[in-house]
N, C-alpha and C positions, 0 to 999 in steps of 0.2 A: 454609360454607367461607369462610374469610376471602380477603381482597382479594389478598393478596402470596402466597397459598397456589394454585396454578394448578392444580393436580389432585393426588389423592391415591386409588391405587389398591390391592389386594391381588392377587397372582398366583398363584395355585397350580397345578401341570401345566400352567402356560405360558397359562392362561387367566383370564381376567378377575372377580372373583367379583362377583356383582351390589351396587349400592344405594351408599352414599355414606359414605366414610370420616372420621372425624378421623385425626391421626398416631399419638394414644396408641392410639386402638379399633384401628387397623388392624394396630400392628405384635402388639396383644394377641394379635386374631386369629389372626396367623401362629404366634405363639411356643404359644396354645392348640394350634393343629394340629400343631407341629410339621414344618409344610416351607410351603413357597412363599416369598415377599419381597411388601414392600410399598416402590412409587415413589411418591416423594412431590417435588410440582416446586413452587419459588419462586422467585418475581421480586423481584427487589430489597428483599428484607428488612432491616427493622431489627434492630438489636441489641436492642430489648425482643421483637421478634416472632419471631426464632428460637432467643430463649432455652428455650423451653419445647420446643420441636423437641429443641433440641442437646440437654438431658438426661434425653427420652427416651431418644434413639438412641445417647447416649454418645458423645458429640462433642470430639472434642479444642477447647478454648478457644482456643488458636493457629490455627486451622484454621477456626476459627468467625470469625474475627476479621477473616481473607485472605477468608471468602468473602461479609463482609460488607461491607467498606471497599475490596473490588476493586482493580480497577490493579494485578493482579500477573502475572509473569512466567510460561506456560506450566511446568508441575511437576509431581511426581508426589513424593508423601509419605509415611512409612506411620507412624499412628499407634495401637500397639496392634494391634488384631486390626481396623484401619477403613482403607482406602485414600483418599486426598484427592488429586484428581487437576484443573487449573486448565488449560483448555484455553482458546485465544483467538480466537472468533469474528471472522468478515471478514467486508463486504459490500459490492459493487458499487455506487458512484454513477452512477445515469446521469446523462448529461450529452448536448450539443449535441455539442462539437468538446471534444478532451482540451488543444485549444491555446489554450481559455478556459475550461478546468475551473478550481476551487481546491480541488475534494475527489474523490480518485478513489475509496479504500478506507475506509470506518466498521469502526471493529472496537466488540467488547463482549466478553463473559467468561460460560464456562460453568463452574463448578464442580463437582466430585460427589465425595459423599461412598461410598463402597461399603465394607456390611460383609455377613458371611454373610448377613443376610434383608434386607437394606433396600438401597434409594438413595435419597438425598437429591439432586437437582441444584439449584444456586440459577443463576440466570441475571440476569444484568446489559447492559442494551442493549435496543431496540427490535426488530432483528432476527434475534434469537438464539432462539426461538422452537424446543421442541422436541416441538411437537403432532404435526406429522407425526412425526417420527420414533416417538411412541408408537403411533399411529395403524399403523405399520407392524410394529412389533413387536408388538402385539395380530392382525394377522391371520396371524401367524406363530406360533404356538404351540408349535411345536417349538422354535423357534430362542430362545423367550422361556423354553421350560424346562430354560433351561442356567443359568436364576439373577442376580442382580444382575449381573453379570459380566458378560454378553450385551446388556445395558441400558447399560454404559460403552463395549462394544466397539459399539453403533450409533452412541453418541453422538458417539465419536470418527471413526467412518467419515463420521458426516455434517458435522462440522466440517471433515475434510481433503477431501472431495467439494465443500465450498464455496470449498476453499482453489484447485482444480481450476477450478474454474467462473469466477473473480476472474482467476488469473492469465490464463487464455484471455480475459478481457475486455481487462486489461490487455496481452495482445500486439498487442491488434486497434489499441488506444491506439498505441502505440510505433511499429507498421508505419507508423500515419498522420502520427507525428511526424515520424518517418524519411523519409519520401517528399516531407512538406514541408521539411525541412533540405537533401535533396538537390536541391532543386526551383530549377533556373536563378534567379536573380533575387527568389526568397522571402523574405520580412523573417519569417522565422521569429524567435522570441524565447528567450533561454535563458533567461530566469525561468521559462517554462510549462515547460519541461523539469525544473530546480530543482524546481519544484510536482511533479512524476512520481516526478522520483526521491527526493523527500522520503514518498510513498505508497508507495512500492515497499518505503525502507527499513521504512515502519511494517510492511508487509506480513509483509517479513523478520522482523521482531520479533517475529510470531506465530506466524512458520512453523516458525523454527530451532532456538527453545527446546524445540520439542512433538518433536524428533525421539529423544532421551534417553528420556524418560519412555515411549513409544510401544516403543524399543528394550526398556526393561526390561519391559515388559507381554509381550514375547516370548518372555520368556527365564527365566520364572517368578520373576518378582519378589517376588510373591506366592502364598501360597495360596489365595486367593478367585479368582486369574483361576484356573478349572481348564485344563487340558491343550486341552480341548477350545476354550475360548474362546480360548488362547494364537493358536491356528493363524490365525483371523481376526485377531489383529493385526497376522500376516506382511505380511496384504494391506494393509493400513491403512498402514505402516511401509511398503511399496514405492511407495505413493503419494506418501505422506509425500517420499520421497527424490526423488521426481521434480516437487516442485513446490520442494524448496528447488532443486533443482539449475535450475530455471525460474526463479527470482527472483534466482538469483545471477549467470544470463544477463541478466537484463533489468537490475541493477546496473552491469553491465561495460557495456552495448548503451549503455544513457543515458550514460554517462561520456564512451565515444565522440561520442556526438549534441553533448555539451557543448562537446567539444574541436572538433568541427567548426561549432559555430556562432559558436564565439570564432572559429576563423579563418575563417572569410565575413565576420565585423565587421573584425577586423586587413583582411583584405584589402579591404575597401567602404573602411574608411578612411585603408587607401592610394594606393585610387584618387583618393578625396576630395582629401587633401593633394597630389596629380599635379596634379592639375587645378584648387587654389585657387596651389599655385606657377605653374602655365603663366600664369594668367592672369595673376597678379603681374608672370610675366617679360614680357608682354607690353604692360603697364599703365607697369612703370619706362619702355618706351622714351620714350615723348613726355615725360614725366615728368623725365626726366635732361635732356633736350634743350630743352625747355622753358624747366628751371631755368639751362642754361647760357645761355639767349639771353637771361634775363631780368637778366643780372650789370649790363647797362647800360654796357657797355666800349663804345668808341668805335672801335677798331680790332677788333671780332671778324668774321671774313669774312663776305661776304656780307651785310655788316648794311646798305649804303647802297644798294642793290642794286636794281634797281626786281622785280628777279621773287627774289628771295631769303626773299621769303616763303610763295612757292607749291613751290623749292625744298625748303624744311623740310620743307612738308608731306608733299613727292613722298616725301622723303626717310622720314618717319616710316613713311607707308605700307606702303612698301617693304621696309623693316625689319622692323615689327609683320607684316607677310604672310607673308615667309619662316620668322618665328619659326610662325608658327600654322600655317604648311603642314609646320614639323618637330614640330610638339607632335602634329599629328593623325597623322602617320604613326607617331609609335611611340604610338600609342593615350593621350596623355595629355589628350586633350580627345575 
């Protein structure tokens, strides 16, 4: 089995037929028996290595092309008697503290191809990985002999159970941003927020597009989802709904954080300016008085004076003390 080819199985009555497939033997296989499907999963194919894939299975060229050059928008497409369906995998960065993260969410790209006896999924990303999910539909054989159909509705249940698992990480993120912004005396930063809410949107961008396509798999978009598989997408689709409506909270949440750490800056930095003018007004006193005794005039008072220079001083003192005992009482020093 080649390297970008990750597994290649046949199913009949929901179970696994033994020993080791190509893609042309296996779908022969089925179409000799007349029932079951054959999954067939790849990673990162090229354009010469799933050409021979594609016309076996009768692959649309458009559809070959999205699930090869990736980077495409969550979608659902019907070509012919083949469903091409582009789902956007997410995954959790761990990190130390979210307030020195620079990556919270990695996305990659699931594709699948469904027609009456086949899937094809190609996967793009490191952690889009969908062995467990076979793994779990092999020990369910009932639920695997509902047909290719049953093999998109896990696929997409486990992308939006990731999409579940991400956002719960990133609330834990936001509570802790949150608690430092409100945090007496905190130099929180709004760049790391900026950096959240920049992840949140990519999140969005995964999340919102898939909710269309997930809708029409409801509502018999097709005749390969049968009746039976429709009902399991209800669930998928109420998931669905309840993690966009979680990221369009955590959209708004971050907006607010924003708005309140620009004002803890306006506000630091009108303290700052209180307190570089108090000292100014403080600094002109001797300053002014100074320059007026240094004119050099002959008649200015107190110039021939034998204590008129300790005067001055008294005098500045006096001045600068009362100015600094009114700066401190309305808090600008």
């Amino acid at each position: 089995m080649s390297a970008y080819v990750v597994d290649c199985g046949v199913y009949v009555d929901g179970t696994r037929l033994p020993g080791r497939w190509s893609h042309d033997g296996a779908i022969a296989e089925v179409r000799r028996r007349g029932e079951g499907f054959v999954w067939i999963g790849l990673h990162e194919p090229t354009d010469e290595q799933i050409t021979g894939i594609a016309d076996t299975f009768g692959l649309h060229e458009l559809a070959v092309e999205d699930a090869v050059h990736a980077h495409q928008r969550p979608k659902l497409e019907r070509y012919d008697d083949t469903l091409f369906m582009v789902l956007k995998t997410v995954c959790y960065v761990g990190h130390a503290e979210p307030t020195t993260a620079h990556e919270i969410v990695e996305t990659g790209e699931v594709m699948v191809f469904l027609g009456r006896d086949f899937v094809v999924t190609v996967r793009h990303g490191k952690h889009s990985g969908l062995q467990d999910v076979r793994r779990r539909l092999e020990a369910d054989p009932e639920q695997l002999a509902l047909g290719p159909a049953a093999v998109l509705h896990a696929i997409a249940d486990r992308v939006v159970d990731s999409y579940l698992e991400v956002t719960e990480s990133i609330e834990d993120d936001i509570d802790e941003m949150e608690a430092e912004v409100f945090t007496p005396r905190s130099t929180m930063d709004a760049e790391q927020i900026y950096v959240m809410k920049r992840e949140v949107l990519e999140l969005r961008r995964a999340v919102s597009p898939l909710v269309t396509p997930v809708r029409k798999l409801t509502e018999g978009y097709s005749s390969l989802v049968p009746h039976e598989v429709r009902s399991y997408f209800r669930d998928v689709d109420d998931h669905l709904v309840t993690v966009t409506e979680r990221v369009a909270g955590f959209n708004e949440l971050l907006t607010t954080l924003v708005d309140a750490v620009l004002a803890k800056i306006s506000m630091r930095q009108n303290n700052d300016m209180r307190k570089i003018t108090a000292y100014a007004g403080l600094i002109s006193v001797p300053t002014m008085i100074a320059g007026i005794y240094g004119m050099n005039f002959d008649t200015m008072p107190e110039l021939h004076w034998d204590f008129g220079y300790p005067l001055v001083l008294v005098l500045i003192a006096l001045i600068c003390g009362t100015l600094y005992r009114n700066f401190r009482k309305n808090d600008w020093l």
